[in-house]
TORBANU-785544 format. One record per residue (C-alpha): residue number from 1; residue in one letter; x, y, z. Coordinates in Angstrom, 3 decimals, decimal comma. Example, Ala and Ser with C-alpha at 12.3 -4.5 7.8 and 13.67 -1.06 7.14 Angstrom:
2
> 1  a  12,300  -4,500  7,800
> 2  s  13,670  -1,060  7,140
This chain:
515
> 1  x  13,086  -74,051  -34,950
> 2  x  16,518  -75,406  -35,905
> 3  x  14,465  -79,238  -37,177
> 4  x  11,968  -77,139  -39,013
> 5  x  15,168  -75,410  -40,806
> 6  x  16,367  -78,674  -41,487
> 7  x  12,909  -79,842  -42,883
> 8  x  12,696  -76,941  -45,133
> 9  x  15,800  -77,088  -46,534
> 10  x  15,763  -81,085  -47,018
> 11  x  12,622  -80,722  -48,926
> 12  x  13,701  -77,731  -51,091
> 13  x  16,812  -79,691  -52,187
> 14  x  14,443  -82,663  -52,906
> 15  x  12,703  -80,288  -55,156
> 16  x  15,510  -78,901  -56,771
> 17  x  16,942  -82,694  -57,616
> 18  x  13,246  -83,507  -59,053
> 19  x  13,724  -80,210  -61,035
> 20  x  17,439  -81,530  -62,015
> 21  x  15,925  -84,764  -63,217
> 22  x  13,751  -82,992  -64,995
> 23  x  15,408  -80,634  -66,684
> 24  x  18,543  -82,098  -68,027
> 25  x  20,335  -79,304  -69,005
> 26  x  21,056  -77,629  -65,282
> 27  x  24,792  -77,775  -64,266
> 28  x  26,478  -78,737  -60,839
> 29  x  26,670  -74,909  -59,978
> 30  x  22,905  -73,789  -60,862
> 31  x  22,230  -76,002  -58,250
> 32  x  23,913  -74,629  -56,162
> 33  x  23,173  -71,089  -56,554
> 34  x  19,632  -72,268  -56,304
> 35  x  20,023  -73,645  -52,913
> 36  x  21,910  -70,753  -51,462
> 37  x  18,403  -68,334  -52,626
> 38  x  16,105  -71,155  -50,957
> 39  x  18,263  -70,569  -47,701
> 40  x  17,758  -66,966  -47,917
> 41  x  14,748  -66,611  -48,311
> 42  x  13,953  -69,178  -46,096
> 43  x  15,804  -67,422  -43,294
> 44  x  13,602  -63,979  -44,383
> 45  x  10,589  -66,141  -44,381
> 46  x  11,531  -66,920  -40,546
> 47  x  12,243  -63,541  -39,360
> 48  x  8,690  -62,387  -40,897
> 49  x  7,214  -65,130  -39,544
> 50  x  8,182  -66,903  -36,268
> 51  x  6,540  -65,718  -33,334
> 52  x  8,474  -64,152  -30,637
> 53  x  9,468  -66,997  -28,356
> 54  x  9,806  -65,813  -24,182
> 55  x  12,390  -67,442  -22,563
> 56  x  11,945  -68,415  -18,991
> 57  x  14,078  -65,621  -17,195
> 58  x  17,227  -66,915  -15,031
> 59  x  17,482  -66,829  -11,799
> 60  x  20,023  -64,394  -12,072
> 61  x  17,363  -61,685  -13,745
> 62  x  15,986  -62,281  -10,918
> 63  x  18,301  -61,191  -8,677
> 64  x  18,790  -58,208  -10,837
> 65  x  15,432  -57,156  -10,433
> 66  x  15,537  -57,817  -6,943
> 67  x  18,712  -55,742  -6,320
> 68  x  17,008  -52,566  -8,671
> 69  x  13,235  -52,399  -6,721
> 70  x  15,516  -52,274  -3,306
> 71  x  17,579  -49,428  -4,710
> 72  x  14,699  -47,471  -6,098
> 73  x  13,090  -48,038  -2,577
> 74  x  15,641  -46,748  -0,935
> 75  x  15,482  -43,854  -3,468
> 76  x  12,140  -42,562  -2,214
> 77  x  12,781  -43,342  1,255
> 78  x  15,826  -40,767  0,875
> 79  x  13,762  -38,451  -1,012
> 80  x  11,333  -38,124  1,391
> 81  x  13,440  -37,527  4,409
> 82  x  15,650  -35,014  3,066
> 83  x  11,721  -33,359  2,207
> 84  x  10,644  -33,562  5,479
> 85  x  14,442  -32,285  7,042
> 86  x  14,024  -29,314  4,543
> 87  x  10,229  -28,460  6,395
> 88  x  12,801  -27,944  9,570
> 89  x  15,455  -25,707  8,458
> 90  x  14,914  -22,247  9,132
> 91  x  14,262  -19,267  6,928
> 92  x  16,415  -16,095  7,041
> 93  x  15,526  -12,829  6,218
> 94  x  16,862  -9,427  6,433
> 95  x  15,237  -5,919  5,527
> 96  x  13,657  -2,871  6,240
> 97  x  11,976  -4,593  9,081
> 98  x  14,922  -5,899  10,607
> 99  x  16,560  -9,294  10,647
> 100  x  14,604  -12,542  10,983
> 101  x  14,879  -16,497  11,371
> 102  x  11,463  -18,366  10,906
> 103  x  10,348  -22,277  10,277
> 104  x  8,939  -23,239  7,271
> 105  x  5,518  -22,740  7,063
> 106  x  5,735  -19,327  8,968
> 107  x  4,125  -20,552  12,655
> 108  x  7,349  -19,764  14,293
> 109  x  9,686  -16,331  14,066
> 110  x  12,085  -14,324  15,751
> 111  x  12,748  -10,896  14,745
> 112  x  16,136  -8,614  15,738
> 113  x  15,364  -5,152  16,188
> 114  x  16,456  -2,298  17,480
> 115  x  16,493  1,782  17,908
> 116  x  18,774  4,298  18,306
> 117  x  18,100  8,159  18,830
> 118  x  20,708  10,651  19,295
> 119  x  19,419  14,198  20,506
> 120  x  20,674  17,875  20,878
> 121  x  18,938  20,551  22,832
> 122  x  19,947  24,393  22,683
> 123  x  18,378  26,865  24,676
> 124  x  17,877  30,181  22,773
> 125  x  17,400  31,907  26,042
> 126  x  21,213  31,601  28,162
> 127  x  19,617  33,203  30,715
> 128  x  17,548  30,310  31,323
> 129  x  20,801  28,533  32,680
> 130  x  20,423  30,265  35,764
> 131  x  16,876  30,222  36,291
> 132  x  17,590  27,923  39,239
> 133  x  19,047  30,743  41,230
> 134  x  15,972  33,244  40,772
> 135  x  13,605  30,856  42,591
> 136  x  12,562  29,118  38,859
> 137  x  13,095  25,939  36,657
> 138  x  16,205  23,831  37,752
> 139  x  19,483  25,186  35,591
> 140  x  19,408  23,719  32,123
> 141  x  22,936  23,590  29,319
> 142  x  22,826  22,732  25,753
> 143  x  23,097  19,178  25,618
> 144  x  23,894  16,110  23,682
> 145  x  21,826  12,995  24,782
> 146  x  21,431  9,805  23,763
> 147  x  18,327  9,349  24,079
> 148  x  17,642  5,882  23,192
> 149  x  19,599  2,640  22,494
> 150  x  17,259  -0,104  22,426
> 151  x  17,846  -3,636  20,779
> 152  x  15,065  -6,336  21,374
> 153  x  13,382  -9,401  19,927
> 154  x  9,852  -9,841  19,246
> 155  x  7,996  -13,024  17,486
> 156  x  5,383  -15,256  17,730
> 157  x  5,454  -19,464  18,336
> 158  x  2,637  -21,926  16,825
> 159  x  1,532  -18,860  14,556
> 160  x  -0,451  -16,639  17,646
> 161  x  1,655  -16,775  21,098
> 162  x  3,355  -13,507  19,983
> 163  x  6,294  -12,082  22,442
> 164  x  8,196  -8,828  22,724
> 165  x  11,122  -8,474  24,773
> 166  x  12,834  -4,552  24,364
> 167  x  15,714  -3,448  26,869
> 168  x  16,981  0,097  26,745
> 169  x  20,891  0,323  27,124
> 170  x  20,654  4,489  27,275
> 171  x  19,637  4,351  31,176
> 172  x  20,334  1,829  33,719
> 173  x  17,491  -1,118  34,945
> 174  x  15,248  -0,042  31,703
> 175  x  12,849  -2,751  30,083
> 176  x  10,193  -0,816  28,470
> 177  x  8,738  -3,278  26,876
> 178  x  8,355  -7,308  27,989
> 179  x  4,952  -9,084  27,017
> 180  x  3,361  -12,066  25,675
> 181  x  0,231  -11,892  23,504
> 182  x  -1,795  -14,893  22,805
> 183  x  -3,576  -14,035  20,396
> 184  x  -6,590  -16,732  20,334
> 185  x  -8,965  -15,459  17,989
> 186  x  -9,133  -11,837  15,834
> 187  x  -11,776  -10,985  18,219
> 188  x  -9,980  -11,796  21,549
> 189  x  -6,006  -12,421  22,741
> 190  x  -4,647  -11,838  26,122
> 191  x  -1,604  -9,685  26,648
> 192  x  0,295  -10,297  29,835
> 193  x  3,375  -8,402  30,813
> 194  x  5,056  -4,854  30,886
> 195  x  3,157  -2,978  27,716
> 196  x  1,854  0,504  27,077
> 197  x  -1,975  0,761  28,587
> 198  x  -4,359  1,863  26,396
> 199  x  -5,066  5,616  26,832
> 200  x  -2,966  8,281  24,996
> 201  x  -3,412  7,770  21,451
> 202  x  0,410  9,682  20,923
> 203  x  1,658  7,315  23,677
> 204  x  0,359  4,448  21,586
> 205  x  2,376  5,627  18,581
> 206  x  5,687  3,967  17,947
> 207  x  8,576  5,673  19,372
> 208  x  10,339  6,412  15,918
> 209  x  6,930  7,219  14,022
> 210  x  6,199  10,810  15,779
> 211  x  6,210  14,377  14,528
> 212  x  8,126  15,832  16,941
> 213  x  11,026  14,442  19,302
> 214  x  8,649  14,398  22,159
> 215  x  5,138  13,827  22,674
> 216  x  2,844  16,282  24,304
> 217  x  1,022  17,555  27,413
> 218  x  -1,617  14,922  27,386
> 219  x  0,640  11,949  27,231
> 220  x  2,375  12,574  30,408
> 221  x  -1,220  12,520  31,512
> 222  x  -1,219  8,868  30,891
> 223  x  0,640  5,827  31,990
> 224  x  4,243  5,348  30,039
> 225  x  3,808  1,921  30,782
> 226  x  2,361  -0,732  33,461
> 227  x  2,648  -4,206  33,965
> 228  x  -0,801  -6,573  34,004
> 229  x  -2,968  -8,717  32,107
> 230  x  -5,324  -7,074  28,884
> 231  x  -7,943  -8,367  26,918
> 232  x  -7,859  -7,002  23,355
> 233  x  -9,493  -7,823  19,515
> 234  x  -10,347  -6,279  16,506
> 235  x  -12,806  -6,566  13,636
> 236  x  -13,108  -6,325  10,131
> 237  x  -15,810  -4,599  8,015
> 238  x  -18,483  -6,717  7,129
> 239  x  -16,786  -8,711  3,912
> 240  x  -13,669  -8,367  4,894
> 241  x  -11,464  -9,976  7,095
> 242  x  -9,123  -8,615  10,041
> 243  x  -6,000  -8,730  10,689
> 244  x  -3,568  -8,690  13,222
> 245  x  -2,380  -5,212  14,803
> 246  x  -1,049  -6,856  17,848
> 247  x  -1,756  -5,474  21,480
> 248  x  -3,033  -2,100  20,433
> 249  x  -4,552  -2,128  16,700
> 250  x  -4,438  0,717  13,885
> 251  x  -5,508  -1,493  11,125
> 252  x  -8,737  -2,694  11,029
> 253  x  -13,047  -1,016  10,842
> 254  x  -13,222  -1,350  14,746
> 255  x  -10,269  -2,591  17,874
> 256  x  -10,781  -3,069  21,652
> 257  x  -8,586  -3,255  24,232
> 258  x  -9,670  -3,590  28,128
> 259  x  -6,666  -4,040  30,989
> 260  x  -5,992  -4,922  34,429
> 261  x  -2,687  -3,028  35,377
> 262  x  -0,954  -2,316  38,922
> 263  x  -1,194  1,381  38,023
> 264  x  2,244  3,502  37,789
> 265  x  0,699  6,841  38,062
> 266  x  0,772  9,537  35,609
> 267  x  3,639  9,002  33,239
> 268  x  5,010  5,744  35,336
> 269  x  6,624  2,532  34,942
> 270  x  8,988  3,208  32,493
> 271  x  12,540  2,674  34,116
> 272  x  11,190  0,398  36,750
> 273  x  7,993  -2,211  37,273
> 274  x  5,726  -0,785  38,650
> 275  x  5,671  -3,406  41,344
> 276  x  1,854  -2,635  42,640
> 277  x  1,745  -0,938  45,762
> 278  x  -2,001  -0,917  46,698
> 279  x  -4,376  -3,998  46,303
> 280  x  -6,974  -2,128  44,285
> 281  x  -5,617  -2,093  40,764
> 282  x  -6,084  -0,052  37,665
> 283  x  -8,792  -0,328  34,796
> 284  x  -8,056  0,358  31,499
> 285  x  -10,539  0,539  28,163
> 286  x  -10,463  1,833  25,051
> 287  x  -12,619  1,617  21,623
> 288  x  -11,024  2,702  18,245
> 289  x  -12,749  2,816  15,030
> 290  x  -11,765  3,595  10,957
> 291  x  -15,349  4,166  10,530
> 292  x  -14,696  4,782  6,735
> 293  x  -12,197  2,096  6,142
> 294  x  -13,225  0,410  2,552
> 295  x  -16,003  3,235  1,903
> 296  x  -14,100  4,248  -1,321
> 297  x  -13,828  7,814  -0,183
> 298  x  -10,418  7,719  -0,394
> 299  x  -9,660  10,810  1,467
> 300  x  -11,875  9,923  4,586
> 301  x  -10,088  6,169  4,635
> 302  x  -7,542  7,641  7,371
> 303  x  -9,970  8,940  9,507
> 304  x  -9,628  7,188  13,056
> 305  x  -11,827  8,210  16,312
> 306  x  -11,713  6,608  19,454
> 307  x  -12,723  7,340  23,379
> 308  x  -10,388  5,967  26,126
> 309  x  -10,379  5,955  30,251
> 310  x  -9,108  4,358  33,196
> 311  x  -10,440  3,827  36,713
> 312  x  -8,371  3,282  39,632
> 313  x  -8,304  3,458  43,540
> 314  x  -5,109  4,156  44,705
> 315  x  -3,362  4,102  48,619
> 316  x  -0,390  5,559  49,021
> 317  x  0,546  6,024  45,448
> 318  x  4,317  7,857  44,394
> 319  x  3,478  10,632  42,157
> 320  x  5,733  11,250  39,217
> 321  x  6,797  14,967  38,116
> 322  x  5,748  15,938  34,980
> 323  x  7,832  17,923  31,883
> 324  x  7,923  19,954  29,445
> 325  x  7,677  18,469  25,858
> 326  x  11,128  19,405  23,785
> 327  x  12,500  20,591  26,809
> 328  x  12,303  17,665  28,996
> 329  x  12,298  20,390  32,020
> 330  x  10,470  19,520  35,343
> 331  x  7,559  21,814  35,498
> 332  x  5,997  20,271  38,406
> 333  x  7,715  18,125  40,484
> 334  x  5,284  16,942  43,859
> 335  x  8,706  16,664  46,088
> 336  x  8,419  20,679  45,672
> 337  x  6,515  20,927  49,210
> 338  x  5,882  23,674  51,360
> 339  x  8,638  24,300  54,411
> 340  x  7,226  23,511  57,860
> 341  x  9,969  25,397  60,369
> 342  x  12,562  25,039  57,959
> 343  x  11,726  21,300  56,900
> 344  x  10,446  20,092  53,818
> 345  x  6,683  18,304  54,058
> 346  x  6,634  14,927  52,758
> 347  x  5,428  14,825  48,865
> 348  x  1,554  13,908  48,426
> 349  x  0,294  10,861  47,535
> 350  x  -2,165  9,303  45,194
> 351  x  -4,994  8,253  47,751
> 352  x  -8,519  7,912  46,639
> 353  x  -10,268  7,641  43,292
> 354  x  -8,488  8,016  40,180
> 355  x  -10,324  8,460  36,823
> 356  x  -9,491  9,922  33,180
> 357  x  -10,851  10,275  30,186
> 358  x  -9,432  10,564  26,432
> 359  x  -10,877  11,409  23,715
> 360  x  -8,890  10,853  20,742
> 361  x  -8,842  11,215  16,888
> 362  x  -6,542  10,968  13,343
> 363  x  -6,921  11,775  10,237
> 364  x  -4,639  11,119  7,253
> 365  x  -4,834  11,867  3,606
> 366  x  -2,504  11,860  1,245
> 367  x  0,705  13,801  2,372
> 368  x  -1,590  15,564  4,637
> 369  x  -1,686  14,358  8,435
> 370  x  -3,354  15,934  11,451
> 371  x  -4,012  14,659  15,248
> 372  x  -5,235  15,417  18,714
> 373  x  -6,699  14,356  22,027
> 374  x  -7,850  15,467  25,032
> 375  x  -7,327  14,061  28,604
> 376  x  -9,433  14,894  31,879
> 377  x  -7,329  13,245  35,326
> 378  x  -9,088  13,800  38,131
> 379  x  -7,594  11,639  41,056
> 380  x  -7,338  12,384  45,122
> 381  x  -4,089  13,768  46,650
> 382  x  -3,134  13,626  50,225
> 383  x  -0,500  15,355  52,108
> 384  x  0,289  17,969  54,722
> 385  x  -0,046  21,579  53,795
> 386  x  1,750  24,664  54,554
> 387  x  0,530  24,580  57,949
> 388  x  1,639  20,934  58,391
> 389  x  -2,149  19,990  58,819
> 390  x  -3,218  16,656  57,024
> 391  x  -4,933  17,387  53,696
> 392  x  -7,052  15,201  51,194
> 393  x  -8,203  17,294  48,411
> 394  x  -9,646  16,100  44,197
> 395  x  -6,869  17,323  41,799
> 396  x  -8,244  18,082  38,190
> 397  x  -5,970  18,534  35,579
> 398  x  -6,578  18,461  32,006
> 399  x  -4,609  18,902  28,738
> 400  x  -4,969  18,954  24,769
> 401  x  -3,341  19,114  21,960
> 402  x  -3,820  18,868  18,188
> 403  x  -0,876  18,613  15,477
> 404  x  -0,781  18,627  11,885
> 405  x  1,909  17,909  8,847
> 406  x  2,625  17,933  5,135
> 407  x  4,849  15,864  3,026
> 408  x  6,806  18,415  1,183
> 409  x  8,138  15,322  -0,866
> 410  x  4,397  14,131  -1,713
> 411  x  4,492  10,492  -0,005
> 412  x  1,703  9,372  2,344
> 413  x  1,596  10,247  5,557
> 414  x  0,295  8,156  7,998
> 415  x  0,157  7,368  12,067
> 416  x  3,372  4,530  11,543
> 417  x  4,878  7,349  9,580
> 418  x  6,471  7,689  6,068
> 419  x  7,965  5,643  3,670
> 420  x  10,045  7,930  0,989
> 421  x  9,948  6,568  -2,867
> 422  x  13,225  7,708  -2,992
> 423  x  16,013  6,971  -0,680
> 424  x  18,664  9,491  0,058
> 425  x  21,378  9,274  -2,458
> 426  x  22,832  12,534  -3,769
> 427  x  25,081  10,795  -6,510
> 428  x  21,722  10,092  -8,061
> 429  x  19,665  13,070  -7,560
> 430  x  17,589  11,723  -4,674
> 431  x  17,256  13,046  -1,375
> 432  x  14,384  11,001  0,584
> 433  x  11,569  12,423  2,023
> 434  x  10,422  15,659  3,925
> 435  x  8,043  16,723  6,097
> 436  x  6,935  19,788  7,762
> 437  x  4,840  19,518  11,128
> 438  x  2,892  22,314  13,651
> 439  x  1,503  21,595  17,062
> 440  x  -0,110  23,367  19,951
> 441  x  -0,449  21,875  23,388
> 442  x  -1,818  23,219  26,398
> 443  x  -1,957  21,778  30,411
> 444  x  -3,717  22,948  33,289
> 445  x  -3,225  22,172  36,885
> 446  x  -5,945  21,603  39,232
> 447  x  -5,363  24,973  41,694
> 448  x  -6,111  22,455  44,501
> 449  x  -2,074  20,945  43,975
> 450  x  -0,881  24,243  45,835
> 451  x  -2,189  22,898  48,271
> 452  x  0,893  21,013  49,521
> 453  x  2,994  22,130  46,621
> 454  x  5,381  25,395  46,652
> 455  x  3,526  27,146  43,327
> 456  x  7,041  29,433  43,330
> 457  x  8,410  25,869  42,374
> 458  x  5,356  24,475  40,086
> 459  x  3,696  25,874  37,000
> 460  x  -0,765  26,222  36,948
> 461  x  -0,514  26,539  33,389
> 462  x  1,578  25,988  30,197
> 463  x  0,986  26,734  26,811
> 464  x  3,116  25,475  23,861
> 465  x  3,934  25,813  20,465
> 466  x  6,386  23,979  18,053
> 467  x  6,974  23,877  14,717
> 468  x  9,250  20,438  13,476
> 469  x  11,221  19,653  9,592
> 470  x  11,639  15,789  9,337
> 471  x  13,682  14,524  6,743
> 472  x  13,393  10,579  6,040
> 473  x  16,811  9,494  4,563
> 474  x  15,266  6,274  3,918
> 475  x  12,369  3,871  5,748
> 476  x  14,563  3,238  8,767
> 477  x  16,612  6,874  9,216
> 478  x  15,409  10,172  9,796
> 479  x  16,758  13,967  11,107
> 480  x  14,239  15,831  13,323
> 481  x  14,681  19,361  14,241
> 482  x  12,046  20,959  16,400
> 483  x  11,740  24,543  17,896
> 484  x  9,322  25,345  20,517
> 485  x  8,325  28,106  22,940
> 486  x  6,526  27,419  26,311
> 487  x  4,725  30,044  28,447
> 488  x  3,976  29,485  31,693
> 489  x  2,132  30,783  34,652
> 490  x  3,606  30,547  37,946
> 491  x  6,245  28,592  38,715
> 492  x  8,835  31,326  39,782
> 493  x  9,428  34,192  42,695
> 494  x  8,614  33,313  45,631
> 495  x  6,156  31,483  47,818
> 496  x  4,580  34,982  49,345
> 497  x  5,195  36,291  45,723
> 498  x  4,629  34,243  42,963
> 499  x  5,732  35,304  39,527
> 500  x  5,623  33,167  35,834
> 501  x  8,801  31,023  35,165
> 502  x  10,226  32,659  31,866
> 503  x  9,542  31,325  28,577
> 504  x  11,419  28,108  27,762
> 505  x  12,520  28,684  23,929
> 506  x  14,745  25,190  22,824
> 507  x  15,998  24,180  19,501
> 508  x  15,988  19,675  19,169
> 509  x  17,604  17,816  17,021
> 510  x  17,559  13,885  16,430
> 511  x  19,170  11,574  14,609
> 512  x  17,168  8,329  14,513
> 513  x  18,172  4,658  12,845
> 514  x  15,053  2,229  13,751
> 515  x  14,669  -1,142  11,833
């Protein structure tokens, strides 16, 4: 480039000395001025011109480039480690629910939960106090109780082993609850552990979503809970798909659950483990069904029906007492035996066949809400009777109930309870949720139980009636206050002269927190 300068300016003062020559009358600085454009525009003539010349790049470019490709390398290397350290840290949560800690992608959680109930039970009767003394119910007091105080952790692993662990700190050597459900397909997990069996559809209600403080007659017909192995699933209506309702299921068209359990007895196995006495074990089933779930009848949608039963053979079996519902008084306890020359017989036993049967139903619309089952037990007993002579005889007892409710406050009610729209917060005008609730219960016992039990010391038959306020503070707290009246027959006087145990009449309160 610089030669071709050179050329080009050599020949363009050439020309401008043949011009000189030429024209004589050109002075010295002309010239000059005339040489100084032909460099200029010679030097614009270049720039236009000259092609773009690429100069070998040094080896230290090289190097350069060398140095930047490593570093942008490592870069993306970094990048994608931190990603995949970020798919491992957990996620924390805290609500209504409880508190929480899962992975990533939601296959692995841990929840923190927990209950506590606080009660209060008032006799409107004082004479009841002393019923003890004339030959009826043991003596009773107004009482505070705590009830409950349960913290526990439930999850699942690899998005269906699920897992529920649930002490209860209010009594001593309590685990209500501790289970693992693998939960394979919708249409069939295993459960294995300490659950509730599948027969009482108000046992199968959570603890803190009830009407009333307790449940009724037909529960305590029931298991409270066993330990053993249960095969359960649940399916969607046709178009839809299901989804998971755990152990027992509420949610879906149609749910199964069938158990092998070591059998506890009529409500058993809830403050110890029901360790299995007897090789022949219990059989639990149970169908449920939302037979208009997705119909678009929007006030059949909460209609649940469902049959349940068990089958056992027991030897040898401890039978527990059973209560009253608010109350919590023993009504018939089976260490109440007969006196053989001034000593007690030993308390029956479960021995022989053991069946019941539960029918079962819901039905919840709007703020409106209404319940009940019915239970038939029919199971051996054997013992000595008031003689002392060895007896086997078939004890049938039965019991129903059915309980409605209204949302005064005109949110949903449903079988896990309600949620208010408003939480309680008087320095804005809101006050939660309320609910009004009714129930009648009634229990029977098979005459045949006199046979080794005192009936001075054990009711035949109770009828009951309560009527319950709930007030939901918010999703997680609620007040309960129930009354109810029992009447009884038997259960008082004396063995030669048997007279009805007075009417229980007590006032409950609760305070619950459950998240």
């Amino acid at each position: 480039m610089a030669i071709f300068r050179k050329s080009a300016l050599v020949s363009g003062i050439t020309l401008a000395l043949i011009g000189i020559s030429n024209v004589q009358a050109a002075s010295a600085d002309a010239l000059e001025q005339r040489i100084r454009e032909l460099e200029s525009r010679l030097e614009k003539f270049e720039q236009a011109t000259a092609p773009t010349a690429v100069a070998a790049p040094s080896p230290e470019v090289e190097k350069l480039k060398g140095k930047i490709n490593t570093l942008e390398r490592k870069f993306e290397v970094e990048q994608e480690v931190t990603a995949a350290n970020a798919l491992k840290l957990p996620k924390f949560n805290a609500d209504g629910e409880g508190f929480s800690i899962s992975s990533q992608d939601g296959k692995h959680q841990v929840k923190i939960r927990g209950a506590v109930q606080a009660d209060g039970r008032f006799w409107a009767d004082d004479n009841g106090r002393n019923r003890a003394a004339a030959g009826g119910s043991p003596g009773i007091s107004d009482q505070f109780q705590l009830k409950q105080a349960r913290v526990w952790l439930e999850g699942k692993f690899f998005d269906n082993i699920y897992f529920k662990i649930m002490p209860d700190f209010a009594a001593t050597n309590i685990l209500p609850d501790a289970y693992l459900d693998y939960a394979y397909k919708s249409y069939a997990g295993l459960t294995v552990g300490k659950q509730k069996t599948p027969l009482s559809l108000e046992r199968l209600q959570g603890d803190a979503d009830g009407m009333f403080l307790e449940r009724a007659f037909p529960t305590y017909l029931a298991n409270n809970r066993d330990v053993g192995i249960m095969l359960h699933g649940e399916f969607a209506k046709p178009g839809y798909k299901a989804e998971y309702g755990g152990p027992v299921d509420f949610k879906n068209f149609v749910s199964y659950q069938l158990g092998v359990f070591n059998g506890s007895g009529d409500s058993g196995s809830l403050d110890k483990n029901s360790a299995g006495t007897f090789d022949d074990k219990e059989f639990d089933g149970r169908i449920w069904a939302h037979p208009f779930q997705h119909s678009g009848y929007d006030w059949l949608e909460g209609l649940g029906l469902g049959i349940a039963g068990s089958f056992s053979h027991p030897t040898g079996l401890a039978l527990n007492k059973l209560s009253s519902p608010v109350g919590q008084t023993s009504i018939l306890d089976y260490t109440s035996t007969y006196k053989v020359g001034g000593v007690a017989n030993a308390a029956p036993v479960g021995e022989g066949i053991h069946t019941r049967l539960y029918p079962q139903a819901y039905w919840y619309a709007g703020p409106y809400g209404l319940m009940g089952e019915y239970v038939v037990s029919n199971q051996g007993l054997s013992g000595s009777n008031k003689t002392g002579a060895a007896k086997t005889v078939n004890q049938n007892n039965r019991a129903w109930q059915v309980q409605a409710s209204y949302v005064l406050t005109g949110e949903d009610a449903t079988f896990q309870g309600v949620k208010p729209i408003q939480n309680f917060d008087p320095t804005q005008g809101t006050w939660g949720a309320f609910q009004v609730a009714a129930r009648w219960s009634q229990l029977f016992v098979d005459k045949d139980t006199f046979t080794f039990i005192d009936p001075a010391k054990g009711i035949s038959k109770a009828d009951s009636w309560a009527l319950g306020v709930n007030w939901f503070l918010n999703r997680n707290a609620i007040i309960r206050a129930d009354y109810e009246e029992t009447y009884y027959s038997g259960g008082a006087g004396t063995t030669a002269s048997v007279k009805d145990r007075a009417t229980e009449k007590v006032f409950g309160t609760r305070f619950q927190l459950a998240f």
